[in-house]
C-alpha positions in Angstrom: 62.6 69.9 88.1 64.3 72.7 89.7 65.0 76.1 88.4 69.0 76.2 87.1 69.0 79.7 87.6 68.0 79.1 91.3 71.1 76.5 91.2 73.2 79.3 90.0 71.9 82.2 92.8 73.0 78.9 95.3 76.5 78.7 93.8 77.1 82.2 93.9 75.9 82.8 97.5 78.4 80.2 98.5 81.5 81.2 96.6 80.5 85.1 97.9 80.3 83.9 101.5 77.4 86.0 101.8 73.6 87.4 100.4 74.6 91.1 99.6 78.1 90.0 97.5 76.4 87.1 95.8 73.4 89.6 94.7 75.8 92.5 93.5 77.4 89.8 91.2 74.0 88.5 89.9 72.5 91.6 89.6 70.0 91.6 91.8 68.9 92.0 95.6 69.9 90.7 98.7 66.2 90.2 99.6 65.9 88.5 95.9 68.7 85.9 96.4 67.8 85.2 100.1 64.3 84.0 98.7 65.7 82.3 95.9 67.8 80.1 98.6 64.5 80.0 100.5 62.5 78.7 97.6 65.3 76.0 96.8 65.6 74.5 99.9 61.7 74.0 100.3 61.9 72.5 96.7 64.6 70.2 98.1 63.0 69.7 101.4 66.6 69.8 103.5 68.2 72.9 104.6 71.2 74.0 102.4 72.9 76.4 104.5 73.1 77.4 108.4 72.8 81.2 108.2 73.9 83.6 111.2 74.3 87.5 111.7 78.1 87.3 110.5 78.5 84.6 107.9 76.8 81.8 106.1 78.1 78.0 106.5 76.9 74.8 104.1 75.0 72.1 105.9 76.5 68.3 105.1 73.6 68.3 102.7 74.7 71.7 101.3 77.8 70.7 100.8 77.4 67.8 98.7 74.5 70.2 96.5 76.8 72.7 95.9 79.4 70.7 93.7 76.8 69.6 91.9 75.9 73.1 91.5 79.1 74.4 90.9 79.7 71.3 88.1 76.9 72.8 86.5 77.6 76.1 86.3 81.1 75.8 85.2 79.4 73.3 82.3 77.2 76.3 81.4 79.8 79.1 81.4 82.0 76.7 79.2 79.4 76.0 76.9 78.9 80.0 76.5 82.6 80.7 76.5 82.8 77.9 73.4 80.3 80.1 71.2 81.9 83.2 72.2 85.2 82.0 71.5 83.8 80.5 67.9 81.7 84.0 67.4 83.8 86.9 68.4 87.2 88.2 69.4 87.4 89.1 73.0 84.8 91.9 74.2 82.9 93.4 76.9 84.2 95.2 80.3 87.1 93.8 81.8 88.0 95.2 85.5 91.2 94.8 86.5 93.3 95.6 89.5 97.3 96.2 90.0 100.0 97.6 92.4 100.9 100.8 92.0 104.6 100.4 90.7 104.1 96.8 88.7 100.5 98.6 87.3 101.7 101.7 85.6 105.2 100.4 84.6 104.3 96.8 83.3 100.5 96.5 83.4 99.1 99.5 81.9 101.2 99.5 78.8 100.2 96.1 78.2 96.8 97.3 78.6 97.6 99.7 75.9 98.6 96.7 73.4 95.7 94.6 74.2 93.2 97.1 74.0 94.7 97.8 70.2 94.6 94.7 69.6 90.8 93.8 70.9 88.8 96.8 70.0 85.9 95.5 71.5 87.2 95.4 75.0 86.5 98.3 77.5 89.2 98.0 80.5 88.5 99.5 83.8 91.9 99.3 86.0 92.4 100.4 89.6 96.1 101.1 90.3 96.7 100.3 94.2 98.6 98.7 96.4 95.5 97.9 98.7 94.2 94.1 98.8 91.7 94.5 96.5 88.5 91.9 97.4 87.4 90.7 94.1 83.9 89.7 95.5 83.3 93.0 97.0 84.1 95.0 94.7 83.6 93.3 91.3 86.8 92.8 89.8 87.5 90.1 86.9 91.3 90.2 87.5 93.8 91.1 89.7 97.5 91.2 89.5 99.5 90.4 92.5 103.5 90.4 93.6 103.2 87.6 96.6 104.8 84.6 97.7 101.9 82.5 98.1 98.6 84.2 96.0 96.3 82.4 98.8 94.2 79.1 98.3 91.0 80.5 97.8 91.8 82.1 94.5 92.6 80.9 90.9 95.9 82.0 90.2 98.3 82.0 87.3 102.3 82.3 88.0 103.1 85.1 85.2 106.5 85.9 86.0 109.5 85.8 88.9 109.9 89.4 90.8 113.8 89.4 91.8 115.0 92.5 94.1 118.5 92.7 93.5 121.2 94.8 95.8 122.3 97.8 94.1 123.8 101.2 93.9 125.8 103.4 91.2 129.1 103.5 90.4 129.6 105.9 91.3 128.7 105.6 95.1 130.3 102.9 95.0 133.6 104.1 93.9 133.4 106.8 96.9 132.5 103.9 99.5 133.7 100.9 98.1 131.7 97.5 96.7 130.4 95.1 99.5 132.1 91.8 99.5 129.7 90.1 102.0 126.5 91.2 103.3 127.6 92.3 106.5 129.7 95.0 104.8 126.0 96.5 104.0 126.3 97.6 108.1 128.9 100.2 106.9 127.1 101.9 104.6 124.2 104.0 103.7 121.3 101.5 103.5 118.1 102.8 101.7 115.1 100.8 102.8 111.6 99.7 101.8 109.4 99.8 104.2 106.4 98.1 103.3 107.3 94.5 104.1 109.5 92.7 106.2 111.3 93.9 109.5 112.7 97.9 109.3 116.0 97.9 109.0 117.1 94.6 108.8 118.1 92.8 105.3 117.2 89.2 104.8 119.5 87.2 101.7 119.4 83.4 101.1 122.8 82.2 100.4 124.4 79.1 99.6 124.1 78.2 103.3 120.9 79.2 103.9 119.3 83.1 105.0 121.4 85.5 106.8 120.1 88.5 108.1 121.7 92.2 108.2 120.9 94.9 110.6 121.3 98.2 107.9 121.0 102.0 108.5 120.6 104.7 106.8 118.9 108.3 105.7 116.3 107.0 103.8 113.6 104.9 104.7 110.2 105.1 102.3 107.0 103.2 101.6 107.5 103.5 97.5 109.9 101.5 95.1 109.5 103.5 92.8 110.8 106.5 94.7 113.5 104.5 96.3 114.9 103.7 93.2 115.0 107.3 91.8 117.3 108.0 95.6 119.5 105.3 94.5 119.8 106.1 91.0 120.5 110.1 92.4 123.8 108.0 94.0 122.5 108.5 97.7 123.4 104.8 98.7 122.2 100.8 98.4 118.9 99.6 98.5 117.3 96.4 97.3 115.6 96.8 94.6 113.1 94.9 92.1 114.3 94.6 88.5 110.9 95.3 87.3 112.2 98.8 88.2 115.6 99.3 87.6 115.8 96.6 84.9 117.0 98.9 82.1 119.4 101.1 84.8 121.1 97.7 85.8 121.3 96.6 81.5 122.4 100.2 80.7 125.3 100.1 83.6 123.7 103.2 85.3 122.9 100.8 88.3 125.3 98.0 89.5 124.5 95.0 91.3 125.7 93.4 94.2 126.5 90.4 96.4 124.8 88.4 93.5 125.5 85.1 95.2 123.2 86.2 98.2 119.8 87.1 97.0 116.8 88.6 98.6 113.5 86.1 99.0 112.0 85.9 95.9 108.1 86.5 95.3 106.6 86.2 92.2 103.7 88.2 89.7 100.3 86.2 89.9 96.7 86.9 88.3 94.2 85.6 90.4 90.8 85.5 89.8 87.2 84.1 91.6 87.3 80.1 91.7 84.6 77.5 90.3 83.9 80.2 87.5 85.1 79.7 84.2 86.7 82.8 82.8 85.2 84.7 80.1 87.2 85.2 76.7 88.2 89.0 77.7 90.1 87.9 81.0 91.5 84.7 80.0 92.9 86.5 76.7 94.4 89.1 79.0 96.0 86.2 81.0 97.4 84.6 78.0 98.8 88.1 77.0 100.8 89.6 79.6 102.1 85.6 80.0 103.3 85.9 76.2 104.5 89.7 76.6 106.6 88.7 80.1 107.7 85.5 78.5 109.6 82.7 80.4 112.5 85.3 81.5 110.8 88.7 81.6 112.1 91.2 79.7 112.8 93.5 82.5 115.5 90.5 83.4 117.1 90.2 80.0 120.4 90.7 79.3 119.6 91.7 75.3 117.6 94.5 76.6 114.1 93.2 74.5 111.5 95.2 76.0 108.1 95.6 74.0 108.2 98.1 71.4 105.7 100.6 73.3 108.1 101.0 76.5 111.2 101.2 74.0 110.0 104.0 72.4 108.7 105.6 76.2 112.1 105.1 77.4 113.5 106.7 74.0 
């Protein structure tokens, strides 16, 4: 009979794409899991995988072994997930991964709550707006603002992200409120410049996405910042509402041209495929889903934001 834990060392060479990423998650060394691979294929007597300097690839006959692998490891984590989950609120170190602006305003509160709630949990979080690879560098979790959280992930839709044009009153009663978005060309544009094309504003509309060539004296890699120069009345930007929700409730910001909205992305946990999460990350899941809620407080027009940031903001 073969070894199950050699089964496992298979299934988490493929998933890792490589020896030295599969080992750090087992444990163990690269040498170790390249001779457990070694020792498996001689059991089978076929070759399982076509190795090469710069990346590993299955063999027809690997292929069809490894979802029979991966069935029974899934099985197995299930089975151990089912005792925890019977045995034990959540516990253990769960490593976790967010954008800078979404992490400290939304994510590490939560992180707050959940660790008062689950005593036994130990978080470590990395706040950064770098693609963080999960395999690499041994995350559980990550949260991500995307439009598409990539194929080769598990990922769970949390909430909408909605970037709203905005500005204070009380620029706007010096310059006047933008009836279409080509009135944005005569006025002092504040951009983001981490996505998209500098200097050039893309809404969808009823009729489909028009584009605006803006200028202005501000152009900066941070929301966060940006939103502190519009909220100081130095012109428009766009904005996420997971920023200036509570300026936009409270009538400090105003919003514009709301019948031509920027492209929406969305807030995702992803995770490592064909593994079945532990109790500690799929309770996290399950918690920042029922703390965002279907519309996320930051969106709400009864201002219902969780007690913690209430009494932050207060």
């Amino acid at each position: 009979m073969l070894d199950l834990n050699d089964m496992v060392t298979f299934a988490r060479v493929v998933e890792a794409g490589s020896f030295s990423a599969a080992a750090r998650r087992l444990g163990t060394s690269k040498s170790g899991a390249s001779k457990t691979i070694s020792r498996l294929e001689k059991d089978l007597g076929s070759r399982l995988l076509n190795r090469s300097t710069r990346k590993l690839g299955l063999t027809g006959i690997g292929t069809v072994f490894y979802e029979h692998c991966a069935r029974i490891v899934d099985e197995a984590m299930h089975a151990a997930d089912s005792v925890s989950r019977l045995q034990s609120d959540p516990s253990g170190v769960l490593r976790i991964t967010a954008p800078v602006a979404f992490g400290r305003l939304h994510v590490a509160p939560a992180v707050v709550e959940y660790l008062a709630r689950y005593p036994m949990v130990k978080i470590d979080m990395s706040v950064t707006d770098r693609m963080v690879d999960l395999v690499e560098e041994g995350f559980d979790l990550a949260i991500r603002i995307t439009r598409e959280p990539g194929p080769q992930l598990v990922a769970r839709d949390l909430a909408p992200i909605r970037r709203v044009v905005c500005a204070t009153p009380g620029y706007l009663g010096r310059f006047g409120v933008p009836q279409t978005p080509f009135d944005l060309e005569r006025h002092n544009c504040l951009d983001y410049s981490r996505f998209g094309t500098q200097g050039r504003w893309r809404l969808q509309g009823a009729d489909g996405e028009i584009v605006v060539d803006v200028s202005g004296s501000l152009r900066i890699d941070d929301d966060d910042t940006l939103a502190q120069a519009v909220i100081a009345g130095l012109g428009i930007a766009m904005l996420p509402t997971f920023i200036v929700g509570r300026e936009l409730q409270a009538g400090r910001l105003q919003s514009m041209l709301d019948d031509y909205t920027p492209i929406e992305r969305r807030v995702y946990s992803v995770r490592l495929p064909n593994v079945r999460p532990p109790v500690k990350v799929r309770g996290f899941i399950d918690f920042l889903l029922a703390r965002f809620g279907e519309v996320p407080y930051w969106d709400r027009a009864d201002d219902a934001w969780p007690a913690a940031l209430e009494s932050k903001a207060a």
